[in-house]
N, CA and C atoms of all chains as a GROMACS GRO file, in nm:
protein
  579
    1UNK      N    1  10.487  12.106  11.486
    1UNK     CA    2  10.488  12.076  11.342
    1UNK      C    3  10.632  12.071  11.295
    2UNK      N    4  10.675  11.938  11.262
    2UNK     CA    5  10.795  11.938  11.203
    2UNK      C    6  10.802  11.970  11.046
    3UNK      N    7  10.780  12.080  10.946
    3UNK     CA    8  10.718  12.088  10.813
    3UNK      C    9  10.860  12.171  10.781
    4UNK      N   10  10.846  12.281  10.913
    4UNK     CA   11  10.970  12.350  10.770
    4UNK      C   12  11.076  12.371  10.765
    5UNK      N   13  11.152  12.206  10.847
    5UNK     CA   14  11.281  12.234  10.809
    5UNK      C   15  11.271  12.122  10.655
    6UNK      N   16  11.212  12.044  10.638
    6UNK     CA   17  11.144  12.004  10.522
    6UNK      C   18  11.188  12.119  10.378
    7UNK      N   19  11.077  12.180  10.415
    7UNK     CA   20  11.041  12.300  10.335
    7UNK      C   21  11.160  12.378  10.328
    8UNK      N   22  11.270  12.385  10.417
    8UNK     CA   23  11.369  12.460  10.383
    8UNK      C   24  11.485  12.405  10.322
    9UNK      N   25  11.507  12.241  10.356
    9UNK     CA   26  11.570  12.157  10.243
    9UNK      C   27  11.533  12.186  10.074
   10UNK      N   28  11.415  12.208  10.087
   10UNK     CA   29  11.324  12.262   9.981
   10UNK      C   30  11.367  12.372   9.915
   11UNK      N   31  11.384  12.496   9.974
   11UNK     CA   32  11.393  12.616   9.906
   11UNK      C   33  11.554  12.615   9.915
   12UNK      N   34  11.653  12.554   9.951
   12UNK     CA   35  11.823  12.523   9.926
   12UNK      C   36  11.826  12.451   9.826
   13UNK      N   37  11.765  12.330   9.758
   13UNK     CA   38  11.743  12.236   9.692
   13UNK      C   39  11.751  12.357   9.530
   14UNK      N   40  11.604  12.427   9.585
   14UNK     CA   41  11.588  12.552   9.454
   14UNK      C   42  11.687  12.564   9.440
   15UNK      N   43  11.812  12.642   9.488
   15UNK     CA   44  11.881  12.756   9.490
   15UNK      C   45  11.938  12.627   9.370
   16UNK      N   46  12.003  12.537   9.404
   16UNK     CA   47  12.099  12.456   9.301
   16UNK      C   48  11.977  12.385   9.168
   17UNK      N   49  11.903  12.290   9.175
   17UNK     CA   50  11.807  12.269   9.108
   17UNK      C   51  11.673  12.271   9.117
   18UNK      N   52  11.606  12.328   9.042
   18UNK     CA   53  11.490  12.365   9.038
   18UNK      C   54  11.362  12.238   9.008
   19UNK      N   55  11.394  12.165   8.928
   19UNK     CA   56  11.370  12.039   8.902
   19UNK      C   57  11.374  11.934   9.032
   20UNK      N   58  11.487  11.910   9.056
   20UNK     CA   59  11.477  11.823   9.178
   20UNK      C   60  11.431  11.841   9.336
   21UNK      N   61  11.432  12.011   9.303
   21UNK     CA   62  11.331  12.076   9.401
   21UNK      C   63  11.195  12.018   9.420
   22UNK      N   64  11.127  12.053   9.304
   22UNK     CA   65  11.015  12.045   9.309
   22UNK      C   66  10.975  11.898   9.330
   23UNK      N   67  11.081  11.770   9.306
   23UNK     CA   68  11.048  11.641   9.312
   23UNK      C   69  11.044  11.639   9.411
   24UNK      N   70  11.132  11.703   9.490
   24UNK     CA   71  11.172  11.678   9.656
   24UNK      C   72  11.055  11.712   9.728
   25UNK      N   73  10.991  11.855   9.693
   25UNK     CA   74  10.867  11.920   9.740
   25UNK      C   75  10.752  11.800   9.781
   26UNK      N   76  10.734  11.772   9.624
   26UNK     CA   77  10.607  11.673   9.621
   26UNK      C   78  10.654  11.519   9.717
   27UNK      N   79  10.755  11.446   9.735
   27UNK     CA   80  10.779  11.356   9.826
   27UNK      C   81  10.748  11.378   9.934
   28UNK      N   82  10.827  11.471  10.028
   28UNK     CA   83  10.818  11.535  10.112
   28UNK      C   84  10.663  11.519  10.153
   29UNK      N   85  10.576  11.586  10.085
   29UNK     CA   86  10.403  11.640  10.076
   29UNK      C   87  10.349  11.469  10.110
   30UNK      N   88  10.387  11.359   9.966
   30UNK     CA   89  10.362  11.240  10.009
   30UNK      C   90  10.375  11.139  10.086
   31UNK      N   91  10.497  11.162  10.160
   31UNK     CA   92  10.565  11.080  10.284
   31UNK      C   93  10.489  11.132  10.425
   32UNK      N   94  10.476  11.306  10.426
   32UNK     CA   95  10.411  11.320  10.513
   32UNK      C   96  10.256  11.311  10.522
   33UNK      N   97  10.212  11.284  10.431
   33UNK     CA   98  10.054  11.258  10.414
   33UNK      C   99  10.008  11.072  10.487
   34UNK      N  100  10.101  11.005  10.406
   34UNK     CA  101  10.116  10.879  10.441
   34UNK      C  102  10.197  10.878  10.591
   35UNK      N  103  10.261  10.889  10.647
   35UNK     CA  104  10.294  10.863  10.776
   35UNK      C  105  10.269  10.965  10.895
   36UNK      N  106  10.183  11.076  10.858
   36UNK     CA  107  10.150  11.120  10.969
   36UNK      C  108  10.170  11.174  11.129
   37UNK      N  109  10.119  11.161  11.226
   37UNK     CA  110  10.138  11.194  11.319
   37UNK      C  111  10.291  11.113  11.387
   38UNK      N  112  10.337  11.001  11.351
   38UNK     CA  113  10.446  10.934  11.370
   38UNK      C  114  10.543  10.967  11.320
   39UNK      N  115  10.510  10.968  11.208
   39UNK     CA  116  10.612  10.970  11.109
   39UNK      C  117  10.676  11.142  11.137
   40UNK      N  118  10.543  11.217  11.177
   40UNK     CA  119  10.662  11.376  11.242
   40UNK      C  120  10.690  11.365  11.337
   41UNK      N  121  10.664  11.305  11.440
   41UNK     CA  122  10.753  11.250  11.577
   41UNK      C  123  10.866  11.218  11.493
   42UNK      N  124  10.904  11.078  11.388
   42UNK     CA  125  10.984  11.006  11.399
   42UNK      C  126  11.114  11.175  11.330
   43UNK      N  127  11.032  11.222  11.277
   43UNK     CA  128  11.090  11.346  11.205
   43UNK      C  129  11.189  11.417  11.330
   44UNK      N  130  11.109  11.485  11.408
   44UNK     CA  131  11.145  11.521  11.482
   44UNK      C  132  11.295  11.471  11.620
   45UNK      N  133  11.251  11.339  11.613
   45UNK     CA  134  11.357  11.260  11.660
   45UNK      C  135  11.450  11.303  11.612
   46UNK      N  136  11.475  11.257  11.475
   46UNK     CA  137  11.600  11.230  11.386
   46UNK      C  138  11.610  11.363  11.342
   47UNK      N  139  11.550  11.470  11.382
   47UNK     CA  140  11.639  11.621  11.341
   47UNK      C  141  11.714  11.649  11.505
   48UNK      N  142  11.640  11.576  11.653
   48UNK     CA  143  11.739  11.595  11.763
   48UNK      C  144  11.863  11.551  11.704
   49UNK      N  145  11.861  11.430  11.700
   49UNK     CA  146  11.986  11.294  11.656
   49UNK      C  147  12.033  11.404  11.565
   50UNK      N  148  12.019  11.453  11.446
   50UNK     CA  149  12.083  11.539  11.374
   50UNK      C  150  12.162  11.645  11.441
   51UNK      N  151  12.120  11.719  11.544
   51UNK     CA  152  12.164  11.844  11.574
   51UNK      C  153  12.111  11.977  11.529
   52UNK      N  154  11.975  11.943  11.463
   52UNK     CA  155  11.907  12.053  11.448
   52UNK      C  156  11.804  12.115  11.510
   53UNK      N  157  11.785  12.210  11.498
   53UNK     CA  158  11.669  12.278  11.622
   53UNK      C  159  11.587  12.227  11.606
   54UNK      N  160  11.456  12.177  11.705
   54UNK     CA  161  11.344  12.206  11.669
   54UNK      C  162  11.250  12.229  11.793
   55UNK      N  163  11.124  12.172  11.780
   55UNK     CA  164  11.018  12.216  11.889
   55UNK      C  165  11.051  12.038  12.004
   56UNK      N  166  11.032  12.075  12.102
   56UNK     CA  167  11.053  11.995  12.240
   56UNK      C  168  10.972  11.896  12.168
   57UNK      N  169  11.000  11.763  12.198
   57UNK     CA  170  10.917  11.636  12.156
   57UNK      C  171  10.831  11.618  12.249
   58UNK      N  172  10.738  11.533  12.213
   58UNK     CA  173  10.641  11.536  12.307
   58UNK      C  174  10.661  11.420  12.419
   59UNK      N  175  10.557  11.446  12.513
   59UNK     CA  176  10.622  11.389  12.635
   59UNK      C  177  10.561  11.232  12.617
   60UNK      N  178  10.680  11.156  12.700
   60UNK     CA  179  10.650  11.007  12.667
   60UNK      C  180  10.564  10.924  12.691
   61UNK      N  181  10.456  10.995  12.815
   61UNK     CA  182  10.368  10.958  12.859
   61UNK      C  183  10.246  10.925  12.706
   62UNK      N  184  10.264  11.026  12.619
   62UNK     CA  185  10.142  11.051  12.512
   62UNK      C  186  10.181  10.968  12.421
   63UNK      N  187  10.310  10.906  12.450
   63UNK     CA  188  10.326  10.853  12.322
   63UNK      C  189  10.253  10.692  12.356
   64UNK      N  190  10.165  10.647  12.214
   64UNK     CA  191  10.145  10.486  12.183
   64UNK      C  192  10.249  10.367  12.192
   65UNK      N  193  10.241  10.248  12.206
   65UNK     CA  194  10.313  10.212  12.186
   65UNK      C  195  10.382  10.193  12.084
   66UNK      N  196  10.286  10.137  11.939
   66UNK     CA  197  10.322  10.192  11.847
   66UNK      C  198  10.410  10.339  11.788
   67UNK      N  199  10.396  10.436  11.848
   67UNK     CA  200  10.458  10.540  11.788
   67UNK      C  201  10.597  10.499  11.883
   68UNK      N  202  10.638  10.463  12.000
   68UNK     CA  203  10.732  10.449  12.069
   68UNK      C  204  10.868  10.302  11.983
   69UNK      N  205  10.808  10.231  11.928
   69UNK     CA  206  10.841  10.113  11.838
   69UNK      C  207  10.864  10.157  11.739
   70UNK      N  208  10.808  10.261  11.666
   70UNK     CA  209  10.881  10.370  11.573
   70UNK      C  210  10.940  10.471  11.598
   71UNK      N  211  10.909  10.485  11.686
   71UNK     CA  212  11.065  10.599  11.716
   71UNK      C  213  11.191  10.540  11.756
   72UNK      N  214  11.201  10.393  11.778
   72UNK     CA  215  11.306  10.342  11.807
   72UNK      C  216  11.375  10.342  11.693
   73UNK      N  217  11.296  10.271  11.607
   73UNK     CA  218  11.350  10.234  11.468
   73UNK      C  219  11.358  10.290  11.362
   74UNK      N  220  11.315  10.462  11.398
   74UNK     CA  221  11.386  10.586  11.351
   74UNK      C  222  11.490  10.645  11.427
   75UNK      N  223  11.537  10.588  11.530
   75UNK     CA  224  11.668  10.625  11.603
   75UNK      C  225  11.754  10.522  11.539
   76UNK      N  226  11.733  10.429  11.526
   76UNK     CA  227  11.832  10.384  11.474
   76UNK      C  228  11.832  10.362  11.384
   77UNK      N  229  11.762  10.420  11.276
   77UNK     CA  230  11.753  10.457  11.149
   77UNK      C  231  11.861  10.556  11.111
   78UNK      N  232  11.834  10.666  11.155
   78UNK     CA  233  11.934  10.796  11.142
   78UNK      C  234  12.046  10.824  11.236
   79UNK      N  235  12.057  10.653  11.366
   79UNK     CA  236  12.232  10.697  11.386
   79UNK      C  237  12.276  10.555  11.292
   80UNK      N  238  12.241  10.465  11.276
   80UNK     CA  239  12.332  10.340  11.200
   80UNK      C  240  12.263  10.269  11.117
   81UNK      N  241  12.206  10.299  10.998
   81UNK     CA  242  12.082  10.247  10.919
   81UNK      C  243  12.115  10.067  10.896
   82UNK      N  244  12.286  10.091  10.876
   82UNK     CA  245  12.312   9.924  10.821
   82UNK      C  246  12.283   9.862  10.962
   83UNK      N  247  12.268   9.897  11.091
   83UNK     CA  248  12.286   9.796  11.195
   83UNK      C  249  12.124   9.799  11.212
   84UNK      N  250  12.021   9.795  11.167
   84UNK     CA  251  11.918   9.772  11.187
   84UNK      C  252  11.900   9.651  11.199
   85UNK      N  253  11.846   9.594  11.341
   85UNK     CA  254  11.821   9.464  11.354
   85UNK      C  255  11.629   9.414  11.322
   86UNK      N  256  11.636   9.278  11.306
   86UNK     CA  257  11.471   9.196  11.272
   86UNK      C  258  11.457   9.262  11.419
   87UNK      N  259  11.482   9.264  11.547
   87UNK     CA  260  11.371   9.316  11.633
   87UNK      C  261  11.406   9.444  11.645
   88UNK      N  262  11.454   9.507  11.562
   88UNK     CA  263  11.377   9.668  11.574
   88UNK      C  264  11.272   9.690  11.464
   89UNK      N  265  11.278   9.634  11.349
   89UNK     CA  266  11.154   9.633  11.266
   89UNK      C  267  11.059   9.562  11.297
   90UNK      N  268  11.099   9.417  11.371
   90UNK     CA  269  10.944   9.281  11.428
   90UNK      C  270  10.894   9.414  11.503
   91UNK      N  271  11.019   9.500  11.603
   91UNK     CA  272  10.864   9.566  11.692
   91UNK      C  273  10.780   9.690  11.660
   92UNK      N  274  10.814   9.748  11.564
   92UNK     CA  275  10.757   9.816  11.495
   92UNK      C  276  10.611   9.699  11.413
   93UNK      N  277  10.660   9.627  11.327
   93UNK     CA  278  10.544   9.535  11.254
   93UNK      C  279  10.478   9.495  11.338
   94UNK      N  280  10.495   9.473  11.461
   94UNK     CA  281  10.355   9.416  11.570
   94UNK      C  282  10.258   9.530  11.557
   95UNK      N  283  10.291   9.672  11.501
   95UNK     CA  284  10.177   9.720  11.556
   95UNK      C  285  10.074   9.819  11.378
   96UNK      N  286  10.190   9.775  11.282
   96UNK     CA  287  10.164   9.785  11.177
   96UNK      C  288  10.155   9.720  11.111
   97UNK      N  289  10.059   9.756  10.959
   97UNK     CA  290   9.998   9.665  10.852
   97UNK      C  291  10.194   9.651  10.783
   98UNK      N  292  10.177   9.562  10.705
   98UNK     CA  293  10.287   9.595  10.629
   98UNK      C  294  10.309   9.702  10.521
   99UNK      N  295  10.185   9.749  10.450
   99UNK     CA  296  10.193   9.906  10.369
   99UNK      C  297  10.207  10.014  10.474
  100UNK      N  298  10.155   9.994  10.604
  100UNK     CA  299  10.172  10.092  10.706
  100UNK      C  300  10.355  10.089  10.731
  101UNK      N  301  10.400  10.001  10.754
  101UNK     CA  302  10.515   9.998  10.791
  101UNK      C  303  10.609  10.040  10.692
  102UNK      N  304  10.555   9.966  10.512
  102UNK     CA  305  10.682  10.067  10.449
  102UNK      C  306  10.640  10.193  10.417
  103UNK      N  307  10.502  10.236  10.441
  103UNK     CA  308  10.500  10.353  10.414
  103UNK      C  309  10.566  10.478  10.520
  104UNK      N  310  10.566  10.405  10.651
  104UNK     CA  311  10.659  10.486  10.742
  104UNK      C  312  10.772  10.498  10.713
  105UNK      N  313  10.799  10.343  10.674
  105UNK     CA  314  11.005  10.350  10.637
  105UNK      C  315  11.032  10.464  10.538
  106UNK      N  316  10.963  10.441  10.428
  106UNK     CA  317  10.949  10.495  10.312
  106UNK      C  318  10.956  10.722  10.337
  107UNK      N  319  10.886  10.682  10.403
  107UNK     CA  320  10.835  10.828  10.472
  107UNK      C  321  10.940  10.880  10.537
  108UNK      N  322  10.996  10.790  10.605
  108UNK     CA  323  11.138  10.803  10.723
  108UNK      C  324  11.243  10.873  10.653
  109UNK      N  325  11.281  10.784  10.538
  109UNK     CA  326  11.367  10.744  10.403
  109UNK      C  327  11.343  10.873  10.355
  110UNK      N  328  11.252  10.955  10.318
  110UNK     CA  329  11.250  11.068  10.254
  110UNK      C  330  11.292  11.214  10.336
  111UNK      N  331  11.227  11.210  10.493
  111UNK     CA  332  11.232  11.388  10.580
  111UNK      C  333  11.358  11.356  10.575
  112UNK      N  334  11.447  11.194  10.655
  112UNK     CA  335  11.550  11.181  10.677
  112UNK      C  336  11.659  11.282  10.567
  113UNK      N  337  11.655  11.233  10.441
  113UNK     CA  338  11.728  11.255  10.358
  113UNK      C  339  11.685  11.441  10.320
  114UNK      N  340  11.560  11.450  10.293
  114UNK     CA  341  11.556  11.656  10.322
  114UNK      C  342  11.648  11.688  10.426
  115UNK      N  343  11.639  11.657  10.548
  115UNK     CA  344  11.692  11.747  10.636
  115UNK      C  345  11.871  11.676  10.622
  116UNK      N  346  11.921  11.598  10.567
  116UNK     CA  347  12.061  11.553  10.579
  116UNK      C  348  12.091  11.660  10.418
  117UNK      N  349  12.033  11.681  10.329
  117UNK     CA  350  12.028  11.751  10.233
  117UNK      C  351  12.099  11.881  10.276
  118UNK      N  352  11.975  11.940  10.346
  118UNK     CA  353  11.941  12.078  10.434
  118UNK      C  354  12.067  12.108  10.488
  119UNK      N  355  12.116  12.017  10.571
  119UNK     CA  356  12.245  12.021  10.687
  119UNK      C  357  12.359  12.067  10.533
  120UNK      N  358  12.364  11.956  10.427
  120UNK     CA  359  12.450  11.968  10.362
  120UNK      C  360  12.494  12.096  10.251
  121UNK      N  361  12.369  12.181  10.210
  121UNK     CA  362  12.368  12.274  10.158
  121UNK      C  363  12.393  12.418  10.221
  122UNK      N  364  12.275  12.381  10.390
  122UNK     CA  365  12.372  12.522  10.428
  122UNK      C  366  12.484  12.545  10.462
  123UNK      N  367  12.587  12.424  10.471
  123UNK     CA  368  12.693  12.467  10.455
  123UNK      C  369  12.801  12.503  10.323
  124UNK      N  370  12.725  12.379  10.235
  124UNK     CA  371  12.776  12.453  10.062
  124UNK      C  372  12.754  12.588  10.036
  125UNK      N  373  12.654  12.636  10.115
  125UNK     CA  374  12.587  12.766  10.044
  125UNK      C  375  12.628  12.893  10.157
  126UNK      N  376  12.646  12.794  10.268
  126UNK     CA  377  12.723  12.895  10.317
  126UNK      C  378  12.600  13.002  10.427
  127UNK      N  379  12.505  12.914  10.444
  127UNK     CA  380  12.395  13.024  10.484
  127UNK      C  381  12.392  12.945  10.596
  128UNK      N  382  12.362  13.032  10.740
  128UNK     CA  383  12.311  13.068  10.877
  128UNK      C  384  12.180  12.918  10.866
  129UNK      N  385  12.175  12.866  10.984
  129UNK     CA  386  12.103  12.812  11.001
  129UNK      C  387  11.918  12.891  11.058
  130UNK      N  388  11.790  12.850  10.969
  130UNK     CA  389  11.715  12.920  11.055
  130UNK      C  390  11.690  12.894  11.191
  131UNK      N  391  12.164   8.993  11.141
  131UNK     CA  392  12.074   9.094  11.066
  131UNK      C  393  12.039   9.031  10.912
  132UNK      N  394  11.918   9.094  10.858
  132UNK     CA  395  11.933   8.982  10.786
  132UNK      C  396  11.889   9.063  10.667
  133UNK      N  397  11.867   8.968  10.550
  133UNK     CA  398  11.907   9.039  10.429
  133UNK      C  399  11.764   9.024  10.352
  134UNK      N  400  11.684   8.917  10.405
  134UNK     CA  401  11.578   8.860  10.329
  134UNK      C  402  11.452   8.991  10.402
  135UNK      N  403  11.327   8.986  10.280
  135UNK     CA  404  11.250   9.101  10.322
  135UNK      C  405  11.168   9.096  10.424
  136UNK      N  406  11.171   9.186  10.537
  136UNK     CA  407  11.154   9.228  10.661
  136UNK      C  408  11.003   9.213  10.654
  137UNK      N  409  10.909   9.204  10.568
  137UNK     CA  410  10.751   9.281  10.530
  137UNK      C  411  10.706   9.151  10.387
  138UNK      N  412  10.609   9.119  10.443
  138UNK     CA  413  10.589   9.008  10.327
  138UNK      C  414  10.564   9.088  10.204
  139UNK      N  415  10.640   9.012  10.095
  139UNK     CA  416  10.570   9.054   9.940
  139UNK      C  417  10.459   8.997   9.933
  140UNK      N  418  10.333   9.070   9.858
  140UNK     CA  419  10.279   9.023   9.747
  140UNK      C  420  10.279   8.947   9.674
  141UNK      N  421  10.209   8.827   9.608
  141UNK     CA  422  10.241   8.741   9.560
  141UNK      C  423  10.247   8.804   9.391
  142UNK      N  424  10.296   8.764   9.369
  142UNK     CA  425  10.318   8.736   9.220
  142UNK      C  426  10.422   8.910   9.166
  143UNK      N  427  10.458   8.990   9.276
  143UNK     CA  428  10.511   9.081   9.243
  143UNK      C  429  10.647   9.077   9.299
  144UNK      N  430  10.745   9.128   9.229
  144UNK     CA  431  10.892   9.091   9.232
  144UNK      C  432  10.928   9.223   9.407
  145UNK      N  433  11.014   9.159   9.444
  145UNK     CA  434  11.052   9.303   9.561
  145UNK      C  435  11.045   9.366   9.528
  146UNK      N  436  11.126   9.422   9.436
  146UNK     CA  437  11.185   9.550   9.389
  146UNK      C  438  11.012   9.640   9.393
  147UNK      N  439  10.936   9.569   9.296
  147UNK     CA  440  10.828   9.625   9.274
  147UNK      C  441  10.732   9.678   9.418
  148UNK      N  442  10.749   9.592   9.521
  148UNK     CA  443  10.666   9.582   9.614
  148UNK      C  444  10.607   9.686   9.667
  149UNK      N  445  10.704   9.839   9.671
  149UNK     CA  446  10.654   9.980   9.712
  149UNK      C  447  10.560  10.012   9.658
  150UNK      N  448  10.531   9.952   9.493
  150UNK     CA  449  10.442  10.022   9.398
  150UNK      C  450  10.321   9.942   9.434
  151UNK      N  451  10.297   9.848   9.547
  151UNK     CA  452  10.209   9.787   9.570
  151UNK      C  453  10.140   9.831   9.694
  152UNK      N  454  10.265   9.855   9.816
  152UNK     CA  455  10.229   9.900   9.939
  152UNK      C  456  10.176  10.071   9.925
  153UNK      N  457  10.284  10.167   9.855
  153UNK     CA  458  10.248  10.306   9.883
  153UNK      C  459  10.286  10.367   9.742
  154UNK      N  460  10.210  10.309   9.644
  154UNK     CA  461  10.222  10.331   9.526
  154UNK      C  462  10.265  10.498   9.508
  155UNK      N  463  10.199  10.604   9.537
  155UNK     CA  464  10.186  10.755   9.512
  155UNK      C  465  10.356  10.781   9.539
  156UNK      N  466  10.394  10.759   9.669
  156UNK     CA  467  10.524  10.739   9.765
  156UNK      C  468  10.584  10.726   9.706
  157UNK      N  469  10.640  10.589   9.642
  157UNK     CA  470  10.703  10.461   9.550
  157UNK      C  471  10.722  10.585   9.418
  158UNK      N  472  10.600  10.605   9.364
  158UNK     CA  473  10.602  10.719   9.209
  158UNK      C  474  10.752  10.815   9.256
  159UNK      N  475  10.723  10.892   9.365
  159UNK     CA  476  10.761  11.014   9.338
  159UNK      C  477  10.905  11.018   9.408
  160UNK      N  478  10.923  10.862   9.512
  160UNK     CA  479  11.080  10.891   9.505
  160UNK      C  480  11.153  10.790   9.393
  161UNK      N  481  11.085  10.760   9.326
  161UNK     CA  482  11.142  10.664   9.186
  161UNK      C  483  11.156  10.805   9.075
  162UNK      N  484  11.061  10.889   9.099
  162UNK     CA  485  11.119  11.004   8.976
  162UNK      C  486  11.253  11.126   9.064
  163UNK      N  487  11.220  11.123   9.202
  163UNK     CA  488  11.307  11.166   9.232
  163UNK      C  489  11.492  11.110   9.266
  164UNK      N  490  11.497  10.980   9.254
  164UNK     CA  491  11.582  10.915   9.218
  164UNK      C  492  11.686  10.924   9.099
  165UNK      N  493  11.544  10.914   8.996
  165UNK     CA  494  11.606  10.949   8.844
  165UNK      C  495  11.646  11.053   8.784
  166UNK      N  496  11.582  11.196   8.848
  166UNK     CA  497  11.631  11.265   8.836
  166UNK      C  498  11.756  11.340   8.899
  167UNK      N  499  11.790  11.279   9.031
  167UNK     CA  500  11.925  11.267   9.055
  167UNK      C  501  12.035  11.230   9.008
  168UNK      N  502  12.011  11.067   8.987
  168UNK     CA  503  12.081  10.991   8.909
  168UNK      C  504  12.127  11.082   8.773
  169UNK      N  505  12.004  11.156   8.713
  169UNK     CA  506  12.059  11.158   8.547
  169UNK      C  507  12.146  11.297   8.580
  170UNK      N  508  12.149  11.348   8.695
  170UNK     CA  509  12.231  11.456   8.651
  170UNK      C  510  12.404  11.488   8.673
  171UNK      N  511  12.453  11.528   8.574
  171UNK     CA  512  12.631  11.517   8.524
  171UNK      C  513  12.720  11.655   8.593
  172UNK      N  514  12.672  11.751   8.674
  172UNK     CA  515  12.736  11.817   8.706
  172UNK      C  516  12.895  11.807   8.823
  173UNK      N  517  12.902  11.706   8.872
  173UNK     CA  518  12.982  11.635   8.928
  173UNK      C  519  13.084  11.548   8.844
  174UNK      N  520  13.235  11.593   8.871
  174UNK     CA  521  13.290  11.472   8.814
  174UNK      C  522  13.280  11.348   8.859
  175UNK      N  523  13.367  11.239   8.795
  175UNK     CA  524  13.314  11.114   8.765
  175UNK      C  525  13.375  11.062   8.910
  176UNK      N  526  13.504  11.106   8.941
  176UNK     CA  527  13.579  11.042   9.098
  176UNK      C  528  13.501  11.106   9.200
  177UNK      N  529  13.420  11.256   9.226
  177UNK     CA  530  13.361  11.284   9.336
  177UNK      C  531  13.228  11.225   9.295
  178UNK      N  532  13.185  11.177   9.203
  178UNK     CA  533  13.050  11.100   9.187
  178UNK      C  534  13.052  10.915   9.240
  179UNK      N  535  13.200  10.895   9.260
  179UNK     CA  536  13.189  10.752   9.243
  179UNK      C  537  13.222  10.805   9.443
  180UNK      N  538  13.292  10.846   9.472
  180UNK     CA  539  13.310  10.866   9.676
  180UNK      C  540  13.203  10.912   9.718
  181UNK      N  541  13.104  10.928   9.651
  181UNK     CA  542  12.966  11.001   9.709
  181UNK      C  543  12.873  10.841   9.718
  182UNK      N  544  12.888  10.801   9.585
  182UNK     CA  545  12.826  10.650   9.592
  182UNK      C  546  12.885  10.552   9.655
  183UNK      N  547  12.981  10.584   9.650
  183UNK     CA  548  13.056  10.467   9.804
  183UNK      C  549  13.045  10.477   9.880
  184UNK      N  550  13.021  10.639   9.972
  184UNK     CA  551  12.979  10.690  10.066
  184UNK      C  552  12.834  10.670  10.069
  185UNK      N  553  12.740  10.644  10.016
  185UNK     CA  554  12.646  10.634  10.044
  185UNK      C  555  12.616  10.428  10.034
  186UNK      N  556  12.682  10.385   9.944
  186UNK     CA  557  12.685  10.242   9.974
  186UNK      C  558  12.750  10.230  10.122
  187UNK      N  559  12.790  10.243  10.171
  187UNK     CA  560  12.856  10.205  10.342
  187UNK      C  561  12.774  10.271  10.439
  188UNK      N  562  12.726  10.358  10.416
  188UNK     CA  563  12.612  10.421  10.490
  188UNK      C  564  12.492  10.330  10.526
  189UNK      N  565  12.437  10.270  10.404
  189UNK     CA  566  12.333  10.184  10.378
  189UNK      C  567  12.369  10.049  10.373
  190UNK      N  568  12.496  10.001  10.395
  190UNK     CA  569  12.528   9.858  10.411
  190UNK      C  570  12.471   9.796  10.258
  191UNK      N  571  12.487   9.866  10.149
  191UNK     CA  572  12.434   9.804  10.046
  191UNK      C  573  12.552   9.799   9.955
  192UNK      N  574  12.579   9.690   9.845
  192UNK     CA  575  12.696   9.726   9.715
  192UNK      C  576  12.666   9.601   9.678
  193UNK      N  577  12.518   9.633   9.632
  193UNK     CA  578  12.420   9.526   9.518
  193UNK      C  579  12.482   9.631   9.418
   0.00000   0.00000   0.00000
């Protein structure tokens, strides 16, 4: 479960605003509702690519092809967003609706930015990584 | 790479709008979480404008 480094962008977010906390909370809740089992793979990816801890990804054998076509294009989402090329999104869209697909981007677009948050506060704040 | 939209629009709805079509709930809540970023002044105006430049070059965007 990739949820609580989420959730801990979340409670750093508090510490400075309380308001944009709670906006952040509820995105968070909606991005992961809508993208799902991928979309916390793609999570998970892009907190390796980050440098943050988390649980071992799963092995590649399990992965769809679909989820493998999105994890590409959440790797290169979160190392070079402007160099995103038409065939890293065409191969993702072969296997998604188009609300499926921006709701992943969309979804991407949001843990991405919690956990780049996260990275950025515990060091404003000065606190230990969990 | 290209600039035109990756995901067909909807007919009769402008891009911009298109999220509120695909993942409407989604679309809501990072459009209020946007705004409420946006509206807030605790930052001066030169580390507010290198944060938005920094984030325009990030995103290859400076629409």
């Amino acid at each position: 479960m990739v949820g609580p480094p989420a959730w801990d962008a979340v409670r750093l977010v508090e510490v400075v605003d309380p308001h944009v906390a709670r906006l952040l909370d509820e995105a968070v809740r909606v991005a992961l509702d809508v993208g799902g089992r991928t979309l916390e793979l793609a999570d998970q990816r892009v907190a390796m690519l980050l440098g943050e801890d988390t649980e071992p990804l799963s092995a590649p054998a399990s992965l769809s092809d679909s989820e493998r076509a999105c994890l590409a294009l959440a790797e290169q989402y979160a190392v070079n967003v402007s160099q995103m090329t038409d065939s890293d999104v065409t191969a993702a869209a072969k296997h998604l609706t188009p609300a499926e697909l921006f709701g992943f981007v969309a979804g991407l677009y949001t843990l991405e930015m919690a956990r780049r948050v996260g990275i950025a506060l515990r060091a404003v704040l000065d606190e230990v990584p969990a | 790479v290209t600039r035109l939209p990756r995901i067909p629009i909807p007919n009769g709805v402008a891009a911009a709008a298109a999220g509120s079509v695909y993942q409407p709930e989604l679309d809501r809540c990072l459009a209020e979480l946007h705004a409420a970023i946006l509206s807030r002044t605790a930052l001066d105006a030169e580390t507010t404008e290198m944060v938005r430049l920094r984030c325009a070059q990030q995103h290859d965007c400076y629409g």
